[in-house]
C-alpha positions in Angstrom: 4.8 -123.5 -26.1 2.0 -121.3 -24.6 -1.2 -123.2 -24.1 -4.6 -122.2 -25.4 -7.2 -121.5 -23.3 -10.3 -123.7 -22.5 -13.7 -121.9 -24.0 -15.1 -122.0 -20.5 -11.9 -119.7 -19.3 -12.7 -117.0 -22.1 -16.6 -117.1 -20.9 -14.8 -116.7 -17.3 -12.6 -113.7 -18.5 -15.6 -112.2 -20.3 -17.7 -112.9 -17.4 -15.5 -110.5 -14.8 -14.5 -107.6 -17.7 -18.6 -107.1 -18.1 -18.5 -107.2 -14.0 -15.8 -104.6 -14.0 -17.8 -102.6 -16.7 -21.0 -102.8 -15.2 -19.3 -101.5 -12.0 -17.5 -99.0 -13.2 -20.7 -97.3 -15.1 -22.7 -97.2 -11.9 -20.1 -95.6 -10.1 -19.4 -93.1 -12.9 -23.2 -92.4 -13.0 -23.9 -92.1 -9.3 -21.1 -89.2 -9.2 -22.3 -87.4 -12.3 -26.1 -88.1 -10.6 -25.1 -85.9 -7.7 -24.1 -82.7 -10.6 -27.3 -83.7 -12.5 -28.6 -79.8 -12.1 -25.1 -78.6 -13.6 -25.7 -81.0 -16.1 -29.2 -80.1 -17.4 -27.6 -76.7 -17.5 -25.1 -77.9 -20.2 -27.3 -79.9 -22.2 -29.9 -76.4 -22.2 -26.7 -74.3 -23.0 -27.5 -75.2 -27.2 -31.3 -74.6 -26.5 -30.4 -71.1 -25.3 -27.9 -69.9 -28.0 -30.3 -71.1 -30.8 -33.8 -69.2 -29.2 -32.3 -66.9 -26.3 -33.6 -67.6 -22.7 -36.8 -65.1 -23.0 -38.0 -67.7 -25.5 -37.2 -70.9 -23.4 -39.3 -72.5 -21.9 -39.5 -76.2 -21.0 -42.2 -78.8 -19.3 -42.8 -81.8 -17.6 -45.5 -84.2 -18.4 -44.7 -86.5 -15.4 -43.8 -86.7 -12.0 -41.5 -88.9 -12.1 -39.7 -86.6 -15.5 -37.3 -84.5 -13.5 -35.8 -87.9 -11.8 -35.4 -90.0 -14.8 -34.3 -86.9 -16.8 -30.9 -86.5 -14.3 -30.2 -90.3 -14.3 -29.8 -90.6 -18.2 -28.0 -87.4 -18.4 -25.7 -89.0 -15.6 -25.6 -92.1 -17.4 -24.4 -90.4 -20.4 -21.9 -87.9 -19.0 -21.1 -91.0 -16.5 -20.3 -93.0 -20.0 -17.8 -90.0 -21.3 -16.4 -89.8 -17.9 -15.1 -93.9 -17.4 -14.6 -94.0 -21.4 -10.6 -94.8 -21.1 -11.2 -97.6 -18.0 -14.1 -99.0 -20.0 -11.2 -98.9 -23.1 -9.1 -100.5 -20.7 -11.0 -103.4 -19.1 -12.5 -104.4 -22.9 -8.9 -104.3 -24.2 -7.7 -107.2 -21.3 -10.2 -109.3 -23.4 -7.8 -109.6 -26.7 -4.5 -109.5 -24.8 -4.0 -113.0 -25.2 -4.8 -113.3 -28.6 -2.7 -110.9 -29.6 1.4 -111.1 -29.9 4.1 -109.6 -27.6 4.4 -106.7 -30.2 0.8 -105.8 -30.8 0.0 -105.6 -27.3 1.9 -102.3 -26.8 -0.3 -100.7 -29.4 -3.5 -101.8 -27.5 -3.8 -99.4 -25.5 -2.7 -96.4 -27.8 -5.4 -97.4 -29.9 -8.1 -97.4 -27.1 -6.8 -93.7 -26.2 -7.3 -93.1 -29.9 -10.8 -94.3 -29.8 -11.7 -92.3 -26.5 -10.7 -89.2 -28.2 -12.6 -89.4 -31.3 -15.7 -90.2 -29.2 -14.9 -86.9 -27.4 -14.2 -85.4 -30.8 -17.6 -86.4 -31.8 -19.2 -85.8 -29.0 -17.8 -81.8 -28.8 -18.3 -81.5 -33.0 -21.8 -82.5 -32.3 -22.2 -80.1 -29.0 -20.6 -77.0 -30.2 -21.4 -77.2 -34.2 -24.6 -79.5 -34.9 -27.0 -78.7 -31.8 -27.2 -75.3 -32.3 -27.7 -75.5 -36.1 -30.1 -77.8 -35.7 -32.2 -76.5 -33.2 -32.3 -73.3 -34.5 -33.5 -74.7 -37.6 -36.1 -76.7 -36.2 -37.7 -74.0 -33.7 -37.7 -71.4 -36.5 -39.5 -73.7 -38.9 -42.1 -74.7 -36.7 -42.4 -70.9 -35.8 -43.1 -70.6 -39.4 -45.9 -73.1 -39.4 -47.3 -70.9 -37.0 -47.2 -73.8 -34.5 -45.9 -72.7 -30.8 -42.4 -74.7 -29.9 -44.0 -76.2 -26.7 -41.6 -78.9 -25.8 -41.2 -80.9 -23.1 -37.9 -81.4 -21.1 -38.7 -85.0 -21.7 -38.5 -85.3 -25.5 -35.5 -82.8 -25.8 -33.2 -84.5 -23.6 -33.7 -87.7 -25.3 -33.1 -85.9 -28.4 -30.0 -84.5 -27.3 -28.7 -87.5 -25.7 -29.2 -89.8 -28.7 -27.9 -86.9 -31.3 -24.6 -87.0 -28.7 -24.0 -90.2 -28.9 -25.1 -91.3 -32.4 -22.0 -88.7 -33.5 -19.6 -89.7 -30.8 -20.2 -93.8 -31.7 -19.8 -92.7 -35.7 -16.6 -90.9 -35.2 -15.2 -94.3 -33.8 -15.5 -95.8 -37.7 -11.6 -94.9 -37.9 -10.5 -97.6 -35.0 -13.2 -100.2 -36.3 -11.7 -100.3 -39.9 -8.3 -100.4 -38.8 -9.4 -103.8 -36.5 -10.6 -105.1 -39.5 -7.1 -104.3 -41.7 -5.7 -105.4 -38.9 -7.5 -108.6 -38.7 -6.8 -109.1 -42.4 -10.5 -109.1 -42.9 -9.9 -105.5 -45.3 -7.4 -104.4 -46.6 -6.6 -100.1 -47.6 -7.3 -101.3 -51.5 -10.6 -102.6 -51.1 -11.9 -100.0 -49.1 -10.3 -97.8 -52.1 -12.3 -99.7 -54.7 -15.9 -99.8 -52.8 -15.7 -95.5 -52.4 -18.6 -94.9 -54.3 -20.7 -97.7 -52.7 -19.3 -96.6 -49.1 -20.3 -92.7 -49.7 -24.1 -93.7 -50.5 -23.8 -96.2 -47.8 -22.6 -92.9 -45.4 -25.3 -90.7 -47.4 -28.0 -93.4 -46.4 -26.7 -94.0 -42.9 -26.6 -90.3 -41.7 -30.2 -90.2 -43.2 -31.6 -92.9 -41.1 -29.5 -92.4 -37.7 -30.3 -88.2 -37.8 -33.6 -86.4 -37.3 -35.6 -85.7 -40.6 -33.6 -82.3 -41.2 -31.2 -81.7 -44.4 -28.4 -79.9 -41.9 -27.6 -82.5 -39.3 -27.4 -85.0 -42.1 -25.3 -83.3 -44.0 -23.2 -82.6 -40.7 -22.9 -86.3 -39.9 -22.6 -87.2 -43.7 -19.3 -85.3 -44.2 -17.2 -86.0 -40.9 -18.1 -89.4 -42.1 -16.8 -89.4 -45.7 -13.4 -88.0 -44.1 -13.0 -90.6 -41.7 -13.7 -92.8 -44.2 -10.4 -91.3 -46.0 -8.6 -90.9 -43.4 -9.3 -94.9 -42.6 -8.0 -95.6 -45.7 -4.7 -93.7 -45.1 -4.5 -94.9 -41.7 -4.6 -98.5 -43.0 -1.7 -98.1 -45.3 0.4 -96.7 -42.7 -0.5 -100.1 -40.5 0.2 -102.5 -43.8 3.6 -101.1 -44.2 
């Protein structure tokens, strides 16, 4: 009979996974600091497709701008890049909880959840930032109010648009933790639809800038990984 493990053990376990986490992220982040030109470059690359280089042109307000600018966009790439590992390491948390045959779908799963934060991270690169920020320097052209922005305020608006799509498009492997767990089940989440599109509707409001197309573009993937959630968690019932 396999003996249960004292609380002070788990806080243990915990104790060294958020070690391992911690360490892998500043590793990850130190690497990507070294790119951080390359990766200003990438997160411009939207910028300039929606108003064209002759237009671009970005500021400082600080000194210390240009140095705190490359270490959150080495944070974030930094994130992306140790994603599986940090999977990994989180995932040695539940193995004991779990049973001999669940365990060989842990880490499936975790793949699963890395690549739909990469799915929402690209969807969100490729498709919403350019839509988006063409929408909002052309309407505050027709104001006739000059798009003077800072590098400051547009990286943080990239960065948290990035990851605010790449965290929703995890809702898939959440609701199948909780089917799994017993705590929903495919039926209910078939019943509360209606409730869980306004919920979605209300949700992309609050979580997007104050623009009709990126809330609409978070809105949608949404609703259909809502579906697919509900599929999903039939196929893990039977």
């Amino acid at each position: 009979m396999k003996l249960r493990k004292p609380f002070l053990d788990h806080l243990e376990d915990l104790r060294w996974i958020l070690v391992k986490v911690f360490v892998t992220l500043i590793i990850s982040t130190g690497l990507m600091f070294y790119f951080a030109p390359h990766l200003l470059e990438i997160v411009l690359t939207p910028l300039r497709h929606a108003v064209g280089d002759a237009e671009l042109s970005l500021r400082t307000l600080r000194p210390t701008s240009g140095f705190l600018i490359g270490l959150k966009l080495s944070l974030l790439f930094g994130l992306m890049l140790s994603l599986p590992v940090l999977f990994y390491f989180i995932s040695y948390f539940f193995v004991p909880a779990l049973k001999q045959k669940e365990r060989r779908f842990l880490i499936p799963i975790f793949l699963f959840g890395a690549l739909l934060f990469a799915a929402g991270v690209s969807f969100c690169y490729f498709v919403v930032l350019p839509l988006v920020l063409s929408f909002l320097w052309d309407y505050t052209e027709k104001l006739n109010l000059a798009n003077d922005w800072t590098i400051e305020y547009y990286v943080s608006f990239v960065v948290g648009l990035i990851m605010v799509f790449g965290l929703v498009f995890e809702l898939p492997v959440l609701v199948l933790g909780l089917v799994k767990a017993s705590i929903l089940t495919p039926e209910f989440l078939r019943q509360k639809r209606m409730y869980a599109v306004l919920g979605i509707v209300i949700l992309a409001a609050v979580l997007t800038p104050p623009d009709v197309i990126s809330q609409i573009l978070l809105a949608v993937p949404m609703l259909l990984l809502y579906e697919v959630s509900i599929w999903a968690g039939k196929l893990i019932k039977k």
